[in-house]
C-alpha positions as CSV (number, residue, x, y, z in Angstrom):
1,X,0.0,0.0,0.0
2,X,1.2,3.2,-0.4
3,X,-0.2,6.6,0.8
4,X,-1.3,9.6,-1.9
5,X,-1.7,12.3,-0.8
6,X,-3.6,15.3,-2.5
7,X,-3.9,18.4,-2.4
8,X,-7.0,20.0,-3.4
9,X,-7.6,23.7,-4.6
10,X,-5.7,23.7,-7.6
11,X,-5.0,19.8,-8.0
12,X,-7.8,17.8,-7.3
13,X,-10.3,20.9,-7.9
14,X,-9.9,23.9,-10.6
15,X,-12.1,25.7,-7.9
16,X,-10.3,28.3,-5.2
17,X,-12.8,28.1,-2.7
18,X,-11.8,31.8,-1.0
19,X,-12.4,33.0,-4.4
20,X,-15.9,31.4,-4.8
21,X,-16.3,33.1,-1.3
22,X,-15.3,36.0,-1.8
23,X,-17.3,36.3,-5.1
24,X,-20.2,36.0,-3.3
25,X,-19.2,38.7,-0.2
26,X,-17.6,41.2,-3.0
27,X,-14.0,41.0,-2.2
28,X,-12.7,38.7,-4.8
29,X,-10.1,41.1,-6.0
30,X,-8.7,41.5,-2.9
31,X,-8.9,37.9,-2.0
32,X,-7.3,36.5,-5.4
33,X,-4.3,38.8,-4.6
34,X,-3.9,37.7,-1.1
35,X,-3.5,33.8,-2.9
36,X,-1.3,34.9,-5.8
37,X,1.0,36.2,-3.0
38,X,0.6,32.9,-0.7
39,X,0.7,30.4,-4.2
40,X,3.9,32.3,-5.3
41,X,5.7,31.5,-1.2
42,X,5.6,35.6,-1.0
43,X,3.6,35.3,1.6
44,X,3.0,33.0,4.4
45,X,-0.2,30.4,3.8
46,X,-1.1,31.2,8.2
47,X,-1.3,35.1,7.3
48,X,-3.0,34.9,3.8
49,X,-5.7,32.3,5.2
50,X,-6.3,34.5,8.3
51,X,-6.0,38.1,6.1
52,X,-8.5,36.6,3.8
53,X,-10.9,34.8,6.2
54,X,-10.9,38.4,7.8
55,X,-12.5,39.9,4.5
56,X,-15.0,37.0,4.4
57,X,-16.2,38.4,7.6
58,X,-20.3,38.6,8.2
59,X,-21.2,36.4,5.0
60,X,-24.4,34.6,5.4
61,X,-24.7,30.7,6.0
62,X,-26.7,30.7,3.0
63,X,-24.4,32.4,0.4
64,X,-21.6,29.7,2.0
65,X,-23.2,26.9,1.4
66,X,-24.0,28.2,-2.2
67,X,-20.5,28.9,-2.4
68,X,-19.5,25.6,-1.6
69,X,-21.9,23.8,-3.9
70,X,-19.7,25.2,-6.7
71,X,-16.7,23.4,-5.9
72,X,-16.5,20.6,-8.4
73,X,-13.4,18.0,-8.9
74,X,-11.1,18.5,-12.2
75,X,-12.5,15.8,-15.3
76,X,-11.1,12.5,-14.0
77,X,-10.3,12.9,-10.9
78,X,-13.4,10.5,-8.9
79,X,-11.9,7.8,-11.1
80,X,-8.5,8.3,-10.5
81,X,-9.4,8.3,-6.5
82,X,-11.5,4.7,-7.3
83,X,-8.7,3.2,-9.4
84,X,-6.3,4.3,-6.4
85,X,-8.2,2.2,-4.0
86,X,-9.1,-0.4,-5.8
87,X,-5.2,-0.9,-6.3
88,X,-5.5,-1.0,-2.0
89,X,-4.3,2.6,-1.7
90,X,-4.9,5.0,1.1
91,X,-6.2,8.1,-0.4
92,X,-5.7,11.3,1.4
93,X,-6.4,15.1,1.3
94,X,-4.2,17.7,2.7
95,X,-5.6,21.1,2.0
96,X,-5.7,24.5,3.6
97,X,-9.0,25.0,1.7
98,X,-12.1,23.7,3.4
99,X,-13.6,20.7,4.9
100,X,-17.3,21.6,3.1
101,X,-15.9,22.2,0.1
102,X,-13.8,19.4,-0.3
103,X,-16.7,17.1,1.3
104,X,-19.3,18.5,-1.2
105,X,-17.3,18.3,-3.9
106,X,-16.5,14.5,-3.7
107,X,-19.9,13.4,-2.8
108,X,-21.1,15.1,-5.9
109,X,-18.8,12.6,-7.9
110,X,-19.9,9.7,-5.7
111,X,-16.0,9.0,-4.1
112,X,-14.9,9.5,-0.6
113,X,-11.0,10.0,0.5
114,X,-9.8,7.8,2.9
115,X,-8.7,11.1,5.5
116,X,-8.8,14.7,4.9
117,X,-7.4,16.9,7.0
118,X,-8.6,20.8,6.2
119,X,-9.7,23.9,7.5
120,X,-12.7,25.4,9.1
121,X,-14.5,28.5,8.4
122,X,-16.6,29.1,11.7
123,X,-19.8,30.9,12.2
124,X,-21.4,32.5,14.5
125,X,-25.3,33.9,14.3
126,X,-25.7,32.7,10.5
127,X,-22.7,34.7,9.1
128,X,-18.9,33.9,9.2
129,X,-17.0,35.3,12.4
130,X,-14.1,36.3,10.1
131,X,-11.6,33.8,12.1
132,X,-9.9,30.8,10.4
133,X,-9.1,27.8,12.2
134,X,-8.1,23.9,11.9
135,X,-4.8,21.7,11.4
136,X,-2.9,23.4,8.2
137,X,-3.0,27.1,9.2
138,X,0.0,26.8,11.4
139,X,0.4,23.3,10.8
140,X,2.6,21.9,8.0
141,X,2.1,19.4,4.8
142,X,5.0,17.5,5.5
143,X,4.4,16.6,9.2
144,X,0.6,15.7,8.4
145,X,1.7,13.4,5.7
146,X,4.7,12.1,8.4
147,X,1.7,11.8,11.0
148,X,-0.4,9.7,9.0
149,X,2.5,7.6,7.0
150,X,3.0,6.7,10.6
151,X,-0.5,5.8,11.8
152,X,-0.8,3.9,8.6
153,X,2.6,2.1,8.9
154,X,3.9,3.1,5.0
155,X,7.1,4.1,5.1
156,X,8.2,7.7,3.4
157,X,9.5,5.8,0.8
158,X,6.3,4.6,-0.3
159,X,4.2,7.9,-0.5
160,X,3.2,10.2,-3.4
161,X,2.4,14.3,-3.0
162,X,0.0,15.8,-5.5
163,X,0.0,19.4,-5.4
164,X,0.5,22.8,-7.2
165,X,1.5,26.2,-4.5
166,X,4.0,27.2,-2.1
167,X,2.3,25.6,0.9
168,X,2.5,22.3,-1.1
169,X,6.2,22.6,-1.2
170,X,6.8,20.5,2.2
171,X,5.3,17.4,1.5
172,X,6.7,17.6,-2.0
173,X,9.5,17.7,-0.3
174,X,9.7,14.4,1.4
175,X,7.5,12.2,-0.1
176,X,8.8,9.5,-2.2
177,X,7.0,10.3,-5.2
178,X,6.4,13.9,-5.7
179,X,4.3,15.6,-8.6
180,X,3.3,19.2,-9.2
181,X,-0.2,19.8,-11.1
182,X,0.3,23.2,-12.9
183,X,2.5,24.1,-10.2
184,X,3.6,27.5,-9.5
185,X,7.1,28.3,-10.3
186,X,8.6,28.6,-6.9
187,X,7.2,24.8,-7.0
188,X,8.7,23.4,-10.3
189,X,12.1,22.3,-8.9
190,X,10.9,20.2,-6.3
191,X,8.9,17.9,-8.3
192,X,9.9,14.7,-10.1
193,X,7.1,14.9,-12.6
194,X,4.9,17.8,-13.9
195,X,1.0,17.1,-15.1
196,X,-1.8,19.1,-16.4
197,X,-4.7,16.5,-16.3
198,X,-5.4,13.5,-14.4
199,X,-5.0,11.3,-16.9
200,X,-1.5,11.9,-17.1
201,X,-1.3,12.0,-13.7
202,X,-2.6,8.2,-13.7
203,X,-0.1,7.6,-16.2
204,X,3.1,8.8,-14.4
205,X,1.6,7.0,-11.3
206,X,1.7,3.6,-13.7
207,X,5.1,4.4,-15.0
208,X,6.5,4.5,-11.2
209,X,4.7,1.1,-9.9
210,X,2.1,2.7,-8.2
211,X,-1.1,2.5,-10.3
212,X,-1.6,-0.8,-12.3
213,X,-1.9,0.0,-16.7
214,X,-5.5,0.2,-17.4
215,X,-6.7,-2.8,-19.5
């Protein structure tokens, strides 16, 4: 078995769910600046997350959940997570996006990750409190995917890092198998393979022993 772990906005998902947010509370200029900073390691992913969770202050329950219906996986990526399992692979999520989001979008496709660890968004009298708050704010990529590597007993050897920004670079850097989707350039160097769909994903993950060729 080995462990994969994904990132999500920007790898498993073309959707940034701040973006989708902050569409929706009219600060999506300011918002997708704040990410282009944090994507680009300009920034620091703790102090973009809580800067722009500050500007997502007083949005309604109602326009979240709306925003979070929106986030949809990238073409292929429900069957990549099923042909991962069914090869007895742990699938993980790793994201400093959102537990809704990410939770909405796979059920829409009908697939579940074996863990994801993500953020919170919490409320407070219908509207968001404008705080932030769960295990990869000030927590890192590369000791959640240690952590779990550990609980699961698969060696560092055996595990594979999918992801794109700056706050991806840890796990990139020490899983086994690393691979940037679209990744931004301060990312690039640290990979050892470069995708822009998952079906080449699958087929660098069957060129390195991990996925078995499709019939």
């Amino acid at each position: 078995m080995s462990l994969i772990a994904f990132d999500f906005d920007g790898t498993l998902s073309d959707s940034e769910m701040t973006v989708l947010l902050a569409e929706r509370a009219g600060v999506a200029d300011e918002v997708a600046a704040i990410t282009e900073r944090a994507m680009n390691d300009e920034l620091s992913y703790a102090e973009s997350l809580y800067r722009r969770a500050d500007l997502l202050r007083g949005l309604s329950e109602d326009e979240v959940a709306a925003a979070f219906d929106e986030v949809t996986l990238r073409a292929g990526a429900g069957e990549l997570i099923e042909r991962l399992q069914a090869d007895g692979h742990h699938v993980a999520v790793l994201t400093g996006g959102f537990e809704r989001g990410v939770a909405r979008a796979l059920e829409k496709e009908g697939v579940e990750a074996d863990t994801i660890l993500a953020n919170r968004l919490p409320m407070a009298g219908g509207a968001l409190t404008g705080d932030a708050e769960g295990p990869l704010i000030e927590g890192t990529k590369d000791d959640a995917l240690a952590a779990l590597a550990d609980d699961l007993g698969v060696p560092m050897s055996s595990t594979v890092a999918i992801g794109d920004g700056a706050n991806d670079l840890p796990m990139l850097e020490v899983a086994g198998l690393s691979v940037g989707f679209v990744p931004k350039d301060a990312v690039r160097p640290v990979c050892d393979a470069v995708v822009a769909s998952m079906f080449r994903l699958g087929k660098v993950l069957e060129s390195h022993g991990v996925l078995s060729p499709e019939a």
